[in-house]
C-alpha positions as CSV (number, residue, x, y, z in Angstrom):
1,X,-36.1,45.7,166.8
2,X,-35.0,48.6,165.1
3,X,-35.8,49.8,161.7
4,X,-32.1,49.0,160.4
5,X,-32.6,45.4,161.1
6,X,-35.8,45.1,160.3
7,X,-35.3,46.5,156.8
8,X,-31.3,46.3,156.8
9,X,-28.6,48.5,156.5
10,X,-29.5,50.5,153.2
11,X,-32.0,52.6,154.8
12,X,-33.1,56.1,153.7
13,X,-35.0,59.6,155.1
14,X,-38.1,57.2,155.7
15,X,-36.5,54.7,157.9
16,X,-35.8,57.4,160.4
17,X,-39.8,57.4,160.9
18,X,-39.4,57.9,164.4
19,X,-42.2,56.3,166.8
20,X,-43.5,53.2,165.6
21,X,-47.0,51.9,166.4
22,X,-48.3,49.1,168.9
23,X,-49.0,46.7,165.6
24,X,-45.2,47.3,164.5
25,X,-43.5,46.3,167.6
26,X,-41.9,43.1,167.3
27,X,-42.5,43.0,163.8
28,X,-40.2,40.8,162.0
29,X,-38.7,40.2,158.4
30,X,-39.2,37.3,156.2
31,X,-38.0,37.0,152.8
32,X,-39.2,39.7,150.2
33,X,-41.1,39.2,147.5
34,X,-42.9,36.2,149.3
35,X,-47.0,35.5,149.0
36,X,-49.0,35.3,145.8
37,X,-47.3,37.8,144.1
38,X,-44.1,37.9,142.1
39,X,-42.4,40.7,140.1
40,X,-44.3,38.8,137.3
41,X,-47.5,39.3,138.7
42,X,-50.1,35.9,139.7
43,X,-50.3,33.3,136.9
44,X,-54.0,33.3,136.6
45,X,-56.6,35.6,135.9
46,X,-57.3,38.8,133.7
47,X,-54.6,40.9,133.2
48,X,-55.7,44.6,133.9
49,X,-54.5,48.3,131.9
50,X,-54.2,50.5,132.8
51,X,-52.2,49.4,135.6
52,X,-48.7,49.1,137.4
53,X,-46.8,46.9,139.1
54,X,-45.6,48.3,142.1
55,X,-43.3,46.9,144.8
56,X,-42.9,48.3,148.0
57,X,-42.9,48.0,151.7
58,X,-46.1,48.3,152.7
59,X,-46.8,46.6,156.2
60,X,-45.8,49.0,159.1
61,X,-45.1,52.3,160.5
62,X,-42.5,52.9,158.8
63,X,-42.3,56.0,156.5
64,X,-41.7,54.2,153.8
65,X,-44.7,51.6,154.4
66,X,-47.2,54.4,155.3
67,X,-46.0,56.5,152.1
68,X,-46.3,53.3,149.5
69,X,-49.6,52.8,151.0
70,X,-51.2,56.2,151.3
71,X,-49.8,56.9,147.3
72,X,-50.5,53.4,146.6
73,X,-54.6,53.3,147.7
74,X,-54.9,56.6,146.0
75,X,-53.8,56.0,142.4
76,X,-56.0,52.7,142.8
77,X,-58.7,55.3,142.3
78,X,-57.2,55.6,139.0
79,X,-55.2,52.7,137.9
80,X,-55.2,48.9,138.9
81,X,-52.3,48.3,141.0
82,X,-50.8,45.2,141.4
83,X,-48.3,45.0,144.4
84,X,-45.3,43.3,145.1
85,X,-44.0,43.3,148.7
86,X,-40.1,44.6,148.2
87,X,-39.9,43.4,152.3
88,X,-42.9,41.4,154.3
89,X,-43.1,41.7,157.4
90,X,-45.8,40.6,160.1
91,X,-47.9,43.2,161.1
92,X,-50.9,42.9,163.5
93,X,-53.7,45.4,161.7
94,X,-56.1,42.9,159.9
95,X,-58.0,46.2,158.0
96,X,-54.9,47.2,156.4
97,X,-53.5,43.9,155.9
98,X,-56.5,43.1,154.0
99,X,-56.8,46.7,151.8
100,X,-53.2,45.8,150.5
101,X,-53.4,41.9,150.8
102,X,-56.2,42.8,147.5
103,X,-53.6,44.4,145.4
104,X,-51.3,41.4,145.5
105,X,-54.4,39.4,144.4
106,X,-54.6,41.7,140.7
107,X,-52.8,41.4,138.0
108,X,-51.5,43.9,135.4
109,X,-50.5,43.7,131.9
110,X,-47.3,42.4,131.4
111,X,-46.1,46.0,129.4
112,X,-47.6,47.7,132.5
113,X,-44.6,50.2,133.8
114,X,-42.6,48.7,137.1
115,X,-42.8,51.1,140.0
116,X,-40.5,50.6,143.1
117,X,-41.1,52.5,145.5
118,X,-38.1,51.8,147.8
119,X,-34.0,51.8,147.3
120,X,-32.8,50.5,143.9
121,X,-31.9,46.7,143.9
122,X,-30.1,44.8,140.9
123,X,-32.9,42.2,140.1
124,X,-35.6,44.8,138.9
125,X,-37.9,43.1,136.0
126,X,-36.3,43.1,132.6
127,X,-38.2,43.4,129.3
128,X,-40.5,46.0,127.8
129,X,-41.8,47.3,130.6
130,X,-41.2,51.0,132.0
131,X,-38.8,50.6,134.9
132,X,-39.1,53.4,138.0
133,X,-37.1,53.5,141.0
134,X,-38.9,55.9,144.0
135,X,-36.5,57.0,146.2
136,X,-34.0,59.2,148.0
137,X,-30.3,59.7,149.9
138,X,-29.8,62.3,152.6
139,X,-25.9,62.5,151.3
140,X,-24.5,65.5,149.0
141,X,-22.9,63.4,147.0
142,X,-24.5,59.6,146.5
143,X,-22.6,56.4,146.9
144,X,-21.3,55.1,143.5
145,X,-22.9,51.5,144.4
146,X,-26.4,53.5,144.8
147,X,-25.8,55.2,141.1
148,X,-24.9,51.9,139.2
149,X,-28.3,50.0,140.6
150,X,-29.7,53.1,139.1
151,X,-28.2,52.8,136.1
152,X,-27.9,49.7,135.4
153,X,-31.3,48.6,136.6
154,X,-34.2,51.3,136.0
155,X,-35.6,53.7,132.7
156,X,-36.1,56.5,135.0
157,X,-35.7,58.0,138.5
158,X,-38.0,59.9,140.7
159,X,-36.9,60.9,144.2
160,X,-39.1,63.8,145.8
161,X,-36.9,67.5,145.9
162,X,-34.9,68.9,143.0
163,X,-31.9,69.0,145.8
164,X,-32.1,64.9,145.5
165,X,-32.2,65.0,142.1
166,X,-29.6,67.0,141.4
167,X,-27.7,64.9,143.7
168,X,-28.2,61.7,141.8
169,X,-27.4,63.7,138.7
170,X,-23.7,64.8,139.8
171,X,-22.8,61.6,141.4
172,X,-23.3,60.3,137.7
173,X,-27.3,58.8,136.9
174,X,-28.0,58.9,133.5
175,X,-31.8,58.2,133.7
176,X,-34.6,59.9,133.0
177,X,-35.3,61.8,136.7
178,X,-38.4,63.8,138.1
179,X,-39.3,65.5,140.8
180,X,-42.3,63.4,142.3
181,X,-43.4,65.1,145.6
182,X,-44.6,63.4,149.0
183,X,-46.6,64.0,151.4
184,X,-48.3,63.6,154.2
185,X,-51.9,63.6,155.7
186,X,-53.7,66.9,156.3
187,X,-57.1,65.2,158.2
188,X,-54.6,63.6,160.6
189,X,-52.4,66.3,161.2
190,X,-53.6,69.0,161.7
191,X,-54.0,72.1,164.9
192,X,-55.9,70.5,168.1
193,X,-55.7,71.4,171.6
194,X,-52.4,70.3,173.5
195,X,-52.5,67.4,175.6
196,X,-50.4,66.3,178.5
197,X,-47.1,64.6,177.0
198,X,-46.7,61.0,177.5
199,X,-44.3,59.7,180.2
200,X,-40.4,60.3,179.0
201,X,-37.0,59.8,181.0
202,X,-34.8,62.7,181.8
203,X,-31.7,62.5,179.6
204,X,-30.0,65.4,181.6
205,X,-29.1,66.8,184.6
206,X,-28.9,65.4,188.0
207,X,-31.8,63.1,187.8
208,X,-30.9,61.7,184.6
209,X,-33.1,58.7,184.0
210,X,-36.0,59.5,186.1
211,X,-39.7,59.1,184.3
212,X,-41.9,61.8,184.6
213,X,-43.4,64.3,181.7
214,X,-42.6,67.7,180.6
215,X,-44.8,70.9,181.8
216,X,-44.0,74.3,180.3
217,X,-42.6,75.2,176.9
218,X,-41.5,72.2,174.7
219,X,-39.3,72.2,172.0
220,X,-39.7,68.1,170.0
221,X,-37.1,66.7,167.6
222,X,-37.9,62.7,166.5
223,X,-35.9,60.4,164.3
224,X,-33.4,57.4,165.0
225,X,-30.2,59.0,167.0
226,X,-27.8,58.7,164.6
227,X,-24.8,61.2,164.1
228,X,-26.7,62.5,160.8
229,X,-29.8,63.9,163.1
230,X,-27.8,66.2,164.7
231,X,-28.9,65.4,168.6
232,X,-25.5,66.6,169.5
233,X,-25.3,69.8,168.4
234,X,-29.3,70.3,169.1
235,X,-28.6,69.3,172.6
236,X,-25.8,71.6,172.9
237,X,-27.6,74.9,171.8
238,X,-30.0,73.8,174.2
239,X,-28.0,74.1,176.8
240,X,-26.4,77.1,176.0
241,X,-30.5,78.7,175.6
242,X,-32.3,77.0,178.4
243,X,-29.6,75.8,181.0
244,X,-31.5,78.4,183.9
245,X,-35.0,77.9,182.5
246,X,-36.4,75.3,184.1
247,X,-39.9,76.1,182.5
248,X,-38.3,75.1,179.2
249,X,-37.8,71.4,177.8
250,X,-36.6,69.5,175.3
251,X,-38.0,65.9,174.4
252,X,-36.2,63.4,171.5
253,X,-38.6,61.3,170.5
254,X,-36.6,58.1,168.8
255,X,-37.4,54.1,168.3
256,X,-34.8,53.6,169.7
257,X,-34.1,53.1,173.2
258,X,-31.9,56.4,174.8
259,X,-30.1,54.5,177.1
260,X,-25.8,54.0,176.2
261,X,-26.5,56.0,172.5
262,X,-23.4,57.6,172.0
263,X,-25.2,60.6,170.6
264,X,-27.2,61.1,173.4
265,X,-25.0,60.0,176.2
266,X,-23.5,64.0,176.5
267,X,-26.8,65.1,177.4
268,X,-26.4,63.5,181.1
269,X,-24.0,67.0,181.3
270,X,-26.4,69.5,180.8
271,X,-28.6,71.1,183.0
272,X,-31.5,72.0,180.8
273,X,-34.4,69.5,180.7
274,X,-33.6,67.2,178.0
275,X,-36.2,64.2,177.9
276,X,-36.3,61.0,175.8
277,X,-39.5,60.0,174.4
278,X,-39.7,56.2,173.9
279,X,-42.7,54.3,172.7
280,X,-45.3,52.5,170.0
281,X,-47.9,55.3,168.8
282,X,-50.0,55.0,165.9
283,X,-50.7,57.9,163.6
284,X,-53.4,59.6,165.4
285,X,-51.8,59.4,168.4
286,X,-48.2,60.8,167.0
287,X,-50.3,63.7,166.1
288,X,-51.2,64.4,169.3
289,X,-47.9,64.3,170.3
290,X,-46.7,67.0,167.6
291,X,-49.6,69.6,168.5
292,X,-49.1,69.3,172.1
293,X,-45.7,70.6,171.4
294,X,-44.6,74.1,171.1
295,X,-42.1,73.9,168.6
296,X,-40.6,71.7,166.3
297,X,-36.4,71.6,165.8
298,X,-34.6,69.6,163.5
299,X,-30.3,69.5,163.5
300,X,-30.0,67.2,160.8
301,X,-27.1,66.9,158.7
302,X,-28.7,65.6,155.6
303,X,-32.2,65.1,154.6
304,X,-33.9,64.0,151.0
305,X,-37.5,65.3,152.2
306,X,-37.7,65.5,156.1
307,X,-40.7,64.0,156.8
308,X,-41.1,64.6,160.8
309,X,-40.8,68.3,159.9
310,X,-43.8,67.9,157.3
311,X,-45.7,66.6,160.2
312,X,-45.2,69.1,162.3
313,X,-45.5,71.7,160.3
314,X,-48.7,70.6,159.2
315,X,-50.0,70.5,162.9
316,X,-49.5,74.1,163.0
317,X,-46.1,74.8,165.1
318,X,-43.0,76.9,164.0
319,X,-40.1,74.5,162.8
320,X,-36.5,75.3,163.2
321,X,-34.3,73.6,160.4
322,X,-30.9,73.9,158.7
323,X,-30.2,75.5,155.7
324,X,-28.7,72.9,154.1
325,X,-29.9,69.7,151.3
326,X,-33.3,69.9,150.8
327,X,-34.8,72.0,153.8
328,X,-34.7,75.0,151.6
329,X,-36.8,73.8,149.2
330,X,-39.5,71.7,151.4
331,X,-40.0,74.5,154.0
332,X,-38.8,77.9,152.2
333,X,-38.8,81.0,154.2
334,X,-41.5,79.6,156.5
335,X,-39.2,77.9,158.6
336,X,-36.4,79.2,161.1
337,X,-33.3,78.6,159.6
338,X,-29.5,78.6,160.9
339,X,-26.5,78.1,158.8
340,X,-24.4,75.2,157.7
341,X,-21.0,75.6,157.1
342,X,-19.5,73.4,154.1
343,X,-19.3,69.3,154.0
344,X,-17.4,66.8,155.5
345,X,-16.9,63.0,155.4
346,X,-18.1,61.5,158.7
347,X,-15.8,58.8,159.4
348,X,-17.8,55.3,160.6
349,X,-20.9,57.2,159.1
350,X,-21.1,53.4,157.0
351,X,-22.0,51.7,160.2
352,X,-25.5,53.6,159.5
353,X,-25.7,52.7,155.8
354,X,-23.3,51.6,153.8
355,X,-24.4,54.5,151.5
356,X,-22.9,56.7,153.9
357,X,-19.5,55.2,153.1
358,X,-17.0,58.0,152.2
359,X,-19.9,60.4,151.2
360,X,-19.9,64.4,152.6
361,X,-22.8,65.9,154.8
362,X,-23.6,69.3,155.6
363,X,-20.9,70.5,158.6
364,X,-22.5,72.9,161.8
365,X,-20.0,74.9,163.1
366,X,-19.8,77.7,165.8
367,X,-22.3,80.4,163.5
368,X,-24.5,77.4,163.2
369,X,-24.8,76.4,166.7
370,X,-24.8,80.8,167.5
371,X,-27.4,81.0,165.5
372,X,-29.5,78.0,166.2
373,X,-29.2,79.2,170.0
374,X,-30.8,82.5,169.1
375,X,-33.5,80.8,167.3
376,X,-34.7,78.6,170.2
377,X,-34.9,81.3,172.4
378,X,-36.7,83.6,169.8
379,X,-39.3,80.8,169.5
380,X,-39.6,80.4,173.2
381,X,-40.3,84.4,173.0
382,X,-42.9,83.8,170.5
383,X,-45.0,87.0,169.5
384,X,-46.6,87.5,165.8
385,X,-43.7,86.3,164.2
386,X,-43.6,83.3,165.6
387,X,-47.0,82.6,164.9
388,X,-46.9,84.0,161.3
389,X,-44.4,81.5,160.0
390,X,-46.0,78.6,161.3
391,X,-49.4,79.7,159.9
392,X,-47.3,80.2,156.6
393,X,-45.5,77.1,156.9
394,X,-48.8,75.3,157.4
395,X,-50.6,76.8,154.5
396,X,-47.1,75.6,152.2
397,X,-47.8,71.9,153.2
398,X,-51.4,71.7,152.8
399,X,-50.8,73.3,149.1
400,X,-47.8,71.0,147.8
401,X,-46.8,68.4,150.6
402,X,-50.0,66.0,150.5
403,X,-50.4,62.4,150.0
404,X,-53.4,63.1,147.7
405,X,-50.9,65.8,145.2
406,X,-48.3,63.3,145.3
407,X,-50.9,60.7,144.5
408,X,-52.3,62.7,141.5
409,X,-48.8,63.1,140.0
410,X,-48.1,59.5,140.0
411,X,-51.5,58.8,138.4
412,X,-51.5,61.0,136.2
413,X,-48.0,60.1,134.7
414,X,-49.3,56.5,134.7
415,X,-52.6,57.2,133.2
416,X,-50.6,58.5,130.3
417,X,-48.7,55.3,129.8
418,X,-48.6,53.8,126.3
C-alpha cells in the first residue's frame, strides 16, 4: 500500500519518507480520531497543566509518524501531552504502540493549546484554546483550499523553513506563523563503515530488471517517484556523467514498486547503472543504507524541509541539491548546488495532491541539468573538497536540524503558555 492511500491524497514533504519498515507493511487505515481519545480529551480523570493536546499521526514509518513521535516523547519531558491520533493505523511494534498508547490515556486542561501536527483540516477544536497547525507544502505558491483551513481553522502556523512560511504568507495566511525547525536523529545517523547494499533491480540498460547489488561508487536518491522528485532529470545527468563508467551507479530507493512508473520507465534507455531499491527497512537499518553510499543527490522540484537529505547529510556524505524552495536554507553552502530556472505549473501534478492543483514548482532546464552533470562527476572525483562540505554539512545538522532542538522549541513555547 502506498503512503498516498494509506494517508490520502493531501500528503506533504513527509509522506515521501521513502523505505518503510517491516512493521509498516500492510499497514492499513481506519477512521481517525478512533480509541480513547477525542479532540476533547478522555472524560475521566485529572486534567493536567501544563499540557497540550496534540494530534498527530504517530503509528509508522512514515515521516510524519516518526517526527510527531520523536517531538512528541521529548516535550513529554516537559509538558503532559495528551494525543489524539489525526490517522490510526495498525502497526506491528508493541514497544512503541504502548509509549504513545499512554499519551492517549492523559488528559489536559481544557484551555491547554491544540497542536496538530499534520495538514490543516476544517474540524480543529473551537473555544479558548490556542489552535496550532504543524506543517508544510513543497509548492511556491500554496493552494487557496490549504490557506482557508488555515485561516479559518487555527490561531497560529508553524511550518519548519522561513521559505515555507513565506510561502503561506503570499498565498494569503493571516495567522500568527513561526519558524519551528525539525529534525532528525544524530545517535542513529550518524558515519559507520559501508556495508554491502541490499539486493536492487537494474532499472537500465540491457539487463533491465535483473537483481543483483551495486559495487563501486554509489550515488542514492530516495522518495516516492513522483514528477516533483525529479527522477527524470537525475536519471538523465546520470547518463550524460556515467554512461562509460561502469564502476559508477545509481540506486532510487522508493516505496514504491519501480516497475511501469512513468518516471522511471526512461531509465530502461540509458546505459549507466541505474538501480531500484525496493524494500521495508527500519531506521537503523536505513542508516546503513545511507553510509554505505557515497553520495547523496536530490532533483527535486519542491521541498518544505527535505528530510532524506537531512539524513544523509547527517551520515556524513556530500549531498547534491537544487537551489531552489527551501534547500538554500536547510543545507547552505555545505551542499552541491545546481541551478533552477524559474516556475511552472505541472499539468496533472493534482493526481499527487490535490494541493498541487494549478500551483508553480521550481523548473530545471539545460544550465540545470549542465551543471548537475558536472557536479556528479566532481563528487565521483572526490578530493578535500569533497570531503570538506560533507564534514561542514554534517556539523550544520547536528547544530540546528535535531529532533531534540526542535523538541526544545516546542516546549519551550508551550511551557510559556498562559
Amino acid at each position: 500500500m502506498s503512503l498516498e492511500e494509506r494517508f490520502g491524497p493531501r500528503t506533504s514533504a513527509f509522506l515521501d519518507r521513502m523505505i518503510v519498515s517491516p512493521q509498516d507493511k500492510g499497514a492499513k487505515q481506519t477512521t481517525g480520531r478512533a480509541g480513547p481519545c477525542c479532540k476533547d480529551g478522555p472524560s475521566e480523570g485529572p486534567a493536567y497543566s501544563p499540557g497540550v493536546l496534540w494530534e498527530g499521526v504517530f503509528m509508522g514509518w512514515s515521516g510524519y509518524a516518526k517526527a510527531n513521535r520523536e517531538i512528541m516523547f521529548r516535550v513529554a519531558n516537559s509538558v503532559f501531552v495528551q494525543a489524539v491520533h489525526a490517522l490510526r493505523c495498525k502497526w506491528d511494534d508493541p514497544p512503541m504502540v504502548a509509549r504513545v498508547a499512554a499519551h492517549e490515556k492523559i488528559r489536559v486542561t481544557l484551555n491547554s493549546p491544540y497542536l496538530r501536527f499534520f495538514g490543516p483540516v476544517a474540524d480543529s477544536p473551537k473555544g479558548k484554546r490556542r489552535r496550532i497547525c504543524w506543517t508544510m507544502m513543497e509548492t511556491e505558491v500554496v493552494h487557496p483550499d490549504m490557506v482557508g483551513l488555515v485561516n479559518q481553522g487555527y490561531d497560529e502556523l508553524w511550518a519548519p523553513t522561513q521559505w515555507n512560511i513565506d510561502a503561506f504568507l503570499r498565498s494569503g495566511v493571516t495567522v500568527k506563523t513561526r519558524v519551528v525547525p525539525l529534525g532528525v536523529n544524530s545517535s542513529i545517523y550518524r558515519p559507520m563503515p559501508k556495508k554491502r547494499f541490499p539486493t536492487c533491480t537494474l532499472l537500465s540498460s540491457r539487463d533491465t530488471g535483473s537483481k543483483g547489488f551495486p559495487e563501486g561508487f554509489i550515488f542514492l536518491s530516495l522518495s516516492l517517484p513522483s514528477f516533483r522528485k525529479g527522477f527524470d532529470i537525475l536519471g538523465e545527468a546520470f547518463e550524460i556523467a556515467f554512461k562509460d563508467d561502469m564502476d559508477t551507479h545509481l540506486v532510487i530507493a522508493t516505496t514504491h514498486s519501480t516497475t511501469n512508473v512513468p518516471t522511471l520507465s526512461r531509465l530502461s534507455e540509458y546505459k549507466s547503472n541505474i538501480w531500484g531499491l525496493e524494500g521495508t527497512f527500519d531506521e537503523h537499518r536505513m542508516a546503513e543504507v545511507y553510509a554505505s553510499a557515497d553520495a547523496y543527490v536530490s532533483a527535486s522540484r519542491g521541498e518544505g524541509w527535505n528530510l532524506p537529505g537531512c539524513e544523509a547529510a547527517a551520515c556524513g556524505i556530500p549531498v547534491i541539491c537544487p537551489d531552489s524552495t527551501s534547500h538554500p536554507e536547510v543545507f547552505g553552502d555545505d551542499a552541491f548546488v545546481f541551478p533552477s530556472e524559474g516556475v511552472s505549473v505541472i499539468p496533472g501534478a493534482e493526481a499527487v495532491s490535490p494541493w498541487y492543483k494549478g500551483m508553480p514548482f521550481s523548473v530545471f532546464g539545460k544550465k540545470s541539468l549542465s551543471t548537475l552533470v558536472d557536479l556528479l562527476r566532481l563528487i565521483r572525483a572526490g578530493g578535500p573538497e569533497v570531503r570538506a562540505k560533507a564534514d561542514s554539512l554534517r556539523n550544520r545538522m547536528l547544530a540546528k536540524w535535531t529532533w531534540e532542538n526542535a523538541a526544545s522549541v516546542v516546549a519551550k513555547d508551550l511551557q510559556s503558555e498562559k
